[in-house]
N, C-alpha and C positions, 0 to 999 in steps of 0.2 A: 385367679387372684382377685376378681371383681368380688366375685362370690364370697369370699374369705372375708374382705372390707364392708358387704351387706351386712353379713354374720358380725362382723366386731362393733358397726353401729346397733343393731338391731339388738344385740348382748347388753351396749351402756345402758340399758333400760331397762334392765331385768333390776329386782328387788337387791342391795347389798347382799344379803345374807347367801346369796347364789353367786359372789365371786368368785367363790373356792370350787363352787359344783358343777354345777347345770353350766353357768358362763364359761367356766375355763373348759370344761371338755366342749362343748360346742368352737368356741375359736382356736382350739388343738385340733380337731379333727376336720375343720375348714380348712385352716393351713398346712396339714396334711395332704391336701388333697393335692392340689398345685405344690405341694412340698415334694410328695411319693412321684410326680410326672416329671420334675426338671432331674429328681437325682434320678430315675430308671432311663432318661436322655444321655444324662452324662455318661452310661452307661458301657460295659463296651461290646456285649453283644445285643442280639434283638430279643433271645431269650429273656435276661435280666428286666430291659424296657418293659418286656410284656410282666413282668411278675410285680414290677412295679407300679403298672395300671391297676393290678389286680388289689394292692394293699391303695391305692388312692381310691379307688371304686368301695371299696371295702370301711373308707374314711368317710365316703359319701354316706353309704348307708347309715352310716354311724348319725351322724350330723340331723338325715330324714328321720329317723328316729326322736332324736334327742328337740330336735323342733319342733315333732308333735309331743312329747312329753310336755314343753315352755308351754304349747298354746294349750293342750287341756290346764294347765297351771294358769292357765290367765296371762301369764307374761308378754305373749305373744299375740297381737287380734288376728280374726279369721281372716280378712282378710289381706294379711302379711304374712300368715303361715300359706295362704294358697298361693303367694306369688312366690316364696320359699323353695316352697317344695315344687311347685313349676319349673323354677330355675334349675334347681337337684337334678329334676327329671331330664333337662334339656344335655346338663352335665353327663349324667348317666349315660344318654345315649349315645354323646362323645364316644364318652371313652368306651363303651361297647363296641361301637364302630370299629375306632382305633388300634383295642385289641383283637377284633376280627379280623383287621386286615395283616396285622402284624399275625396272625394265625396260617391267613392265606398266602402271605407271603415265603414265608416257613417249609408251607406244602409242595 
């Protein structure tokens, strides 16, 4: 959720004309992310959970993307895309983790 609120400051900054584009998909697919992990929780097997990292992970990537698109636009400086996408990365490994172990547990 931290991530998501980085993303919605770091978005009020972007140019007007990117409210409808570039900003809104960037704070959809942040709040995605921590969206796709509480409802694959509420879940009621471990399957579902896992399929649900799978579409928040799949949010993330969105997001690393769409953050290097803002910074080649200028919207973003380098170095607030590099701590960005550091953060992304730290995420990512979460929930790889998480669904590995929800894999191993499985097994």
């Amino acid at each position: 959720m931290d991530f998501a609120i980085e993303i919605y400051r770091e978005t009020a900054n972007f140019p007007r004309d990117e409210i409808y584009s570039l900003t809104q998909q960037m704070r959809r697919a942040a709040v995605s992310i921590a969206s796709n992990i509480a409802d694959g929780k509420g879940r009621k097997s471990r399957k579902e959970f896992e399929q649900f990292l799978f579409h928040a992970r799949g949010s993330l990537l969105e997001l690393q993307t769409q953050t290097m698109i803002a910074s080649r636009l200028n919207y973003i400086s380098e170095e607030r895309t590099k701590l960005l996408l550091e953060q992304a990365a730290g995420i990512g490994r979460s929930l790889t983790g998480l669904i590995n172990s929800l894999s191993q547990t499985a097994a």
